[in-house]
DSSP file (Angstrom, degrees, kcal/mol; ACC not computed):
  #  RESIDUE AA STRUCTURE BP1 BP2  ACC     N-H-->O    O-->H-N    N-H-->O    O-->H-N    TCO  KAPPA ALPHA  PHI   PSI    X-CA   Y-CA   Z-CA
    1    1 A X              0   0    0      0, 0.0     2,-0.2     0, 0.0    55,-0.2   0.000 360.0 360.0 360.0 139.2   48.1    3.9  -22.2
    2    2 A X  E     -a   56   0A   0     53,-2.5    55,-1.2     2,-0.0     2,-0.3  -0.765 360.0-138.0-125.3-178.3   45.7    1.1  -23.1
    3    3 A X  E     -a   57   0A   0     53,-0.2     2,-1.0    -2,-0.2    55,-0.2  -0.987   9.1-138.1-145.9 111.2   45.8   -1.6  -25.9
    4    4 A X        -     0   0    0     53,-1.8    55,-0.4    -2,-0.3     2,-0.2  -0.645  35.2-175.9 -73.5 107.4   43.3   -3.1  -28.2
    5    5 A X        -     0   0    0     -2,-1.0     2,-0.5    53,-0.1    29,-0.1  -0.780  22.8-143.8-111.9 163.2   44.1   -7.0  -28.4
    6    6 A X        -     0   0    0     27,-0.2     2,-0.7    -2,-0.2    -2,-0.0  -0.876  20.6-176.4-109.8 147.8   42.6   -9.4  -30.2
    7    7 A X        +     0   0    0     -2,-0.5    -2,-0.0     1,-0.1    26,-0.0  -0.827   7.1 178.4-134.9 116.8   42.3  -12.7  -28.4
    8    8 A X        +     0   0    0     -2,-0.7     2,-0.7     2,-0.0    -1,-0.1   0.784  48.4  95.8 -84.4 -27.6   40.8  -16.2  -30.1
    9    9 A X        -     0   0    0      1,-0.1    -1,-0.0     2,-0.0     0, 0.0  -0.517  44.3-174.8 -89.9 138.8   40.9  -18.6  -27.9
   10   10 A X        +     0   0    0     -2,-0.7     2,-0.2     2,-0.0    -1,-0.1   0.199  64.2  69.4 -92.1   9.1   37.9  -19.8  -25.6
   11   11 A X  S    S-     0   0    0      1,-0.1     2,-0.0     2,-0.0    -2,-0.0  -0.826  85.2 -98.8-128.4 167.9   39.4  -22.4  -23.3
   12   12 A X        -     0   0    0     -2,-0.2     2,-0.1     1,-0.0    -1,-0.1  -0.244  31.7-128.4 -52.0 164.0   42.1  -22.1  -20.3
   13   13 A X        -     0   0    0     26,-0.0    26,-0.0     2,-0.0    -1,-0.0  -0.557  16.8-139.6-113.1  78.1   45.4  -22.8  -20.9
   14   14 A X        -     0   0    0      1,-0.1     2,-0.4    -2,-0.1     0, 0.0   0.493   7.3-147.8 -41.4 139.9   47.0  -25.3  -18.5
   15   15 A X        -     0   0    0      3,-0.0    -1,-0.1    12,-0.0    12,-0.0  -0.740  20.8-177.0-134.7 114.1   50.8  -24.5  -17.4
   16   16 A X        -     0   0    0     -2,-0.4     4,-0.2     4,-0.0     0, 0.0   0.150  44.1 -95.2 -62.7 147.4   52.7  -27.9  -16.7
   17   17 A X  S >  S+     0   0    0      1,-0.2     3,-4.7     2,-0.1    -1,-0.0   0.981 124.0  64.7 -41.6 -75.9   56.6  -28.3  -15.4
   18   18 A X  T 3  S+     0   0    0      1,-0.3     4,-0.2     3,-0.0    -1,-0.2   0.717  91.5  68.1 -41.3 -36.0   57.9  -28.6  -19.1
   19   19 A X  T 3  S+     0   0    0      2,-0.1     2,-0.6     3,-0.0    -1,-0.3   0.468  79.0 108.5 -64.7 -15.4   56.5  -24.8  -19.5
   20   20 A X  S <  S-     0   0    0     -3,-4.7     2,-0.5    -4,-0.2     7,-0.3  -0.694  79.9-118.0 -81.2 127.3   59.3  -23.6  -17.1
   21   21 A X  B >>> -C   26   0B   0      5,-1.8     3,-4.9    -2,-0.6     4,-1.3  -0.187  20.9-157.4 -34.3  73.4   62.0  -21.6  -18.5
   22   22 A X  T 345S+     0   0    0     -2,-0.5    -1,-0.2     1,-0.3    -2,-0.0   0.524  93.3  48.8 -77.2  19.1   65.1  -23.7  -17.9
   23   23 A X  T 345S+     0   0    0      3,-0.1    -1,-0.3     0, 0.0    -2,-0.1   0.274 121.9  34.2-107.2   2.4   67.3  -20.8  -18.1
   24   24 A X  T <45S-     0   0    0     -3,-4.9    -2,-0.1     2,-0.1     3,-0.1   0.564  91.4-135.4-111.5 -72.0   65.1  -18.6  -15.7
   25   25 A X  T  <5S+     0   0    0     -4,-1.3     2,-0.1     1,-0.1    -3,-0.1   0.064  77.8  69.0 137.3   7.4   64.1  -21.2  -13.7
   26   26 A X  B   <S-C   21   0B   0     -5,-0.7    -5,-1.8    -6,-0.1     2,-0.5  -0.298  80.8-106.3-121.6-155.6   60.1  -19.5  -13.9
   27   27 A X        -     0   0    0     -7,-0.3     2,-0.6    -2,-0.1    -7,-0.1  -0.988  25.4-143.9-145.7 140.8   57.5  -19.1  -16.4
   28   28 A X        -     0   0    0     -2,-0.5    13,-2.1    13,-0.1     2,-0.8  -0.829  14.0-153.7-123.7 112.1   57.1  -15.7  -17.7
   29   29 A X  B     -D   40   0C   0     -2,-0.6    11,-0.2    11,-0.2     9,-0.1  -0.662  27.0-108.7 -86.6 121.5   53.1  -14.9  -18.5
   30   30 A X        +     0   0    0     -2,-0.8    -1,-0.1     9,-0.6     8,-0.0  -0.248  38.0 173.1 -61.2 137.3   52.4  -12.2  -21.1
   31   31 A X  S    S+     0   0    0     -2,-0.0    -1,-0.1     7,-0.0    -2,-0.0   0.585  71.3  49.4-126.2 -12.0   51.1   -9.0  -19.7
   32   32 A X  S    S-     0   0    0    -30,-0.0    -2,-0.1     0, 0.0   -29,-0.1   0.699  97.9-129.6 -76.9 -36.0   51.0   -6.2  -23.1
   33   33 A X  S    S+     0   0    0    -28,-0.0   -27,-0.2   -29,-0.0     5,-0.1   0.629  83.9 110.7 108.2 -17.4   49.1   -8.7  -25.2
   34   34 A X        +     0   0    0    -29,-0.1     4,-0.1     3,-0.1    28,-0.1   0.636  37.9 122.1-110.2  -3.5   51.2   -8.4  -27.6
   35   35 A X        -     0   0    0      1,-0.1     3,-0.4     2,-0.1     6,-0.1   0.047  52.9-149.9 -47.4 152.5   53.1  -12.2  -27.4
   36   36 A X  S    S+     0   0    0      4,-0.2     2,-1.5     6,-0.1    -1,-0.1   0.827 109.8  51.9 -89.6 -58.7   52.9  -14.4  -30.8
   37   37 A X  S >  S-     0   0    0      3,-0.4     3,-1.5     2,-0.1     2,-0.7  -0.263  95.9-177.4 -87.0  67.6   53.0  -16.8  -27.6
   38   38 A X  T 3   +     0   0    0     -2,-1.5    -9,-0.1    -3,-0.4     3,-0.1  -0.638  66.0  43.2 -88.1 116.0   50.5  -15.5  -25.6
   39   39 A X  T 3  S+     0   0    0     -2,-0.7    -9,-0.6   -26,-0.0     2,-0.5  -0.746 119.0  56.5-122.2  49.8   49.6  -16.2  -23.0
   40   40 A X  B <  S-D   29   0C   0     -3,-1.5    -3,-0.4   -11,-0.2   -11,-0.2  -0.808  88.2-109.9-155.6 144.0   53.5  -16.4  -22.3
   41   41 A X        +     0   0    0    -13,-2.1   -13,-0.1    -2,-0.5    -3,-0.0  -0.061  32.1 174.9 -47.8 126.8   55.8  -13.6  -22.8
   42   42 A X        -     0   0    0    -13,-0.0    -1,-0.1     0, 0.0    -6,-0.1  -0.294  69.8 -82.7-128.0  51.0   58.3  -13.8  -25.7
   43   43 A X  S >  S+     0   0    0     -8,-0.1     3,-0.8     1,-0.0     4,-0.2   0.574  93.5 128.6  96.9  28.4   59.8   -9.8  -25.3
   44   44 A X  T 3   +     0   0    0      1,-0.2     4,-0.4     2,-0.1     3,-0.4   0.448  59.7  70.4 -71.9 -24.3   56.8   -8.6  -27.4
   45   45 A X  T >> S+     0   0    0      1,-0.2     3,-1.1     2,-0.1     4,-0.6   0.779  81.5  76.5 -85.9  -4.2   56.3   -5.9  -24.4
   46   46 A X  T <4 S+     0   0    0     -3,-0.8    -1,-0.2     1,-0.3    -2,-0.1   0.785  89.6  61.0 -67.0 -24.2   59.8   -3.9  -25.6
   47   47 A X  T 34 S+     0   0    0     -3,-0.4     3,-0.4    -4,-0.2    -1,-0.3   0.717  93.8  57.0 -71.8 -10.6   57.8   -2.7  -28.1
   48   48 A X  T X4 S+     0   0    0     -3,-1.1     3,-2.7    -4,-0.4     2,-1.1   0.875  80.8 102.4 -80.7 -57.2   55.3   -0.9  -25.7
   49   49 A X  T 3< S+     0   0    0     -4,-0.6    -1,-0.2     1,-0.3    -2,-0.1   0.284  76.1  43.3  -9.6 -28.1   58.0    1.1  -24.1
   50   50 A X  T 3  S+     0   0    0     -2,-1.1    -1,-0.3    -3,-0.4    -2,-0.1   0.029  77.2 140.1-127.7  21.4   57.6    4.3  -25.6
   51   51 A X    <   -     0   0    0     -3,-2.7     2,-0.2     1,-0.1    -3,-0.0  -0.430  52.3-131.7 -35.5 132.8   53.9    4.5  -25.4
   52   52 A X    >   -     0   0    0      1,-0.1     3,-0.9    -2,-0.0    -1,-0.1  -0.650  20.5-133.8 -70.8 152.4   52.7    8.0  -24.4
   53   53 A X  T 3  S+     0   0    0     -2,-0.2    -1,-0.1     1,-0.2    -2,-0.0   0.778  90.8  78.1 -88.2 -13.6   50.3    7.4  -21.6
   54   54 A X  T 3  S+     0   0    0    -53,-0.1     2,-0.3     2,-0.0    -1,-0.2   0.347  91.9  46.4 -66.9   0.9   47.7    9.5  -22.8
   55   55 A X    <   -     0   0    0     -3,-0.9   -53,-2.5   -53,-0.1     2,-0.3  -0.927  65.1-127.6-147.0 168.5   46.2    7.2  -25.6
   56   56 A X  E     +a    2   0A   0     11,-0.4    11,-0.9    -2,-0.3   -53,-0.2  -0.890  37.2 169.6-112.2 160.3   45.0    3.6  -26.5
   57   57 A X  E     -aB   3  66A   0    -55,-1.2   -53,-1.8    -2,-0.3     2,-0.4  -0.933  27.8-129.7-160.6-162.7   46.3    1.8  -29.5
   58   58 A X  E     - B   0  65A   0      7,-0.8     7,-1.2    -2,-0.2     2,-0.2  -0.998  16.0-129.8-163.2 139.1   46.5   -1.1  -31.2
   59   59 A X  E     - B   0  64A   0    -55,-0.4     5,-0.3    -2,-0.4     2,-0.1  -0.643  21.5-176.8 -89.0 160.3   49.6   -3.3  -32.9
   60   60 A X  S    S-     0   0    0      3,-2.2    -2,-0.0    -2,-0.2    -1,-0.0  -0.727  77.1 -21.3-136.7  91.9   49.5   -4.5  -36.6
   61   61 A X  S    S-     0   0    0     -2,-0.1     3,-0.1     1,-0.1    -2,-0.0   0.858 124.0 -51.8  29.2  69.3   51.9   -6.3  -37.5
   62   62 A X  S    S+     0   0    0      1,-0.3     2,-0.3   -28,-0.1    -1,-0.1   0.566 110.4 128.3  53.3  31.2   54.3   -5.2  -35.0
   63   63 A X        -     0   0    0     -5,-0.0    -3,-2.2     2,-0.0     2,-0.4  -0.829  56.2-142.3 -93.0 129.7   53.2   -1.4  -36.3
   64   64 A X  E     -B   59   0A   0     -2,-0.3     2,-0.3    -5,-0.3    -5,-0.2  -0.857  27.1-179.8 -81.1 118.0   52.1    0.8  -33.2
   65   65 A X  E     -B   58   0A   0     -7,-1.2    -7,-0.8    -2,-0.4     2,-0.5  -0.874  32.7-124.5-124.1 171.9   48.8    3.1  -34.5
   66   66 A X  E     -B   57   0A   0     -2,-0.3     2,-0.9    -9,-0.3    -9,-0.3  -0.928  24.5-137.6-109.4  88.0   47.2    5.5  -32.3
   67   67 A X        -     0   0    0    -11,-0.9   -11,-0.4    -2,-0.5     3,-0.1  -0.430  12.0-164.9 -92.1 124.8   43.3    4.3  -32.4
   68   68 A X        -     0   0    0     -2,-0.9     2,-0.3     1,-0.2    -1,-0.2   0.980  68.9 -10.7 -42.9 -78.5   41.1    7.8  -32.6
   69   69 A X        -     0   0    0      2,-0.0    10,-0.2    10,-0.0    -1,-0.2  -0.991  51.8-136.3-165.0 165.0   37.6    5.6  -31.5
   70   70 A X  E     -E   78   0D   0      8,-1.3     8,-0.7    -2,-0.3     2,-0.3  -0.053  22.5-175.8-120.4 168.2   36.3    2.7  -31.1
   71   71 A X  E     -E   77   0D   0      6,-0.2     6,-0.2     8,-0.1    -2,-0.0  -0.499  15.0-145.6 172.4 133.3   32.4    1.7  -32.5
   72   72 A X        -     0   0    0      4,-1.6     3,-0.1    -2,-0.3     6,-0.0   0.418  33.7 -89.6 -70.7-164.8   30.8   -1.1  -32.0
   73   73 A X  S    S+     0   0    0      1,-0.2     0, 0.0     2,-0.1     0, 0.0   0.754 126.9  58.1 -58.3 -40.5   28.5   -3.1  -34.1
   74   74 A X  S    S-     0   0    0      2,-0.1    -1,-0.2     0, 0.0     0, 0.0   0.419 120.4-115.0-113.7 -18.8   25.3   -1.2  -32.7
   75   75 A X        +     0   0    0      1,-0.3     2,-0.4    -3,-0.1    -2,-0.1   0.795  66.5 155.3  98.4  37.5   27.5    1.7  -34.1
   76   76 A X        -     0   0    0      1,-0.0    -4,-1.6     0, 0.0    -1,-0.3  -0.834  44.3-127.3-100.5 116.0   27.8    3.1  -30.0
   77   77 A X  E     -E   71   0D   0     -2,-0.4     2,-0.4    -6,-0.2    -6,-0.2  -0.419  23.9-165.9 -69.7 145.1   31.2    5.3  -29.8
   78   78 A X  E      E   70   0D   0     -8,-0.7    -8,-1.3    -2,-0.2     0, 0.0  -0.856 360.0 360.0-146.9 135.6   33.8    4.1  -26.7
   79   79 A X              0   0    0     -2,-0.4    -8,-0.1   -10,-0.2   -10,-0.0  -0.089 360.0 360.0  16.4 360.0   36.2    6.7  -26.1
């Protein structure tokens, strides 16, 4: 399974002490995409569980769809 995300921002994001989790003791880094605080995880990947691995898709407001295919601007088909 793959995942379309959309991602806005253009700079690094730094991660400081205060950023550790003081009931984990760690920092937990988003790895779906799907985080409202990405780039660290806030349990946004439970929804990915029951992906079938056979398709890509893309969340919408925390709605799972199945995306058929992709075309670009240049109007060039991807999968």
């Amino acid at each position: 399974m793959s995942r379309l995300i959309r991602h806005d921002e253009r700079s690094p994001l730094r991660i400081d002490e205060e950023d550790i989790n003081e009931r984990y003791g760690d920092v937990a880094i988003c790895r779906c995409g799907l985080s409202e605080t990405f780039p660290f995880c806030d349990g946004s990947h439970r929804n990915t569980h029951d992906e079938p691995d056979d398709g890509v898709f893309v969340y919408e407001n925390g709605d799972r769809q199945r995306v058929e295919r992709i075309v670009t601007a240049d109007e060039s088909e991807n999968g």
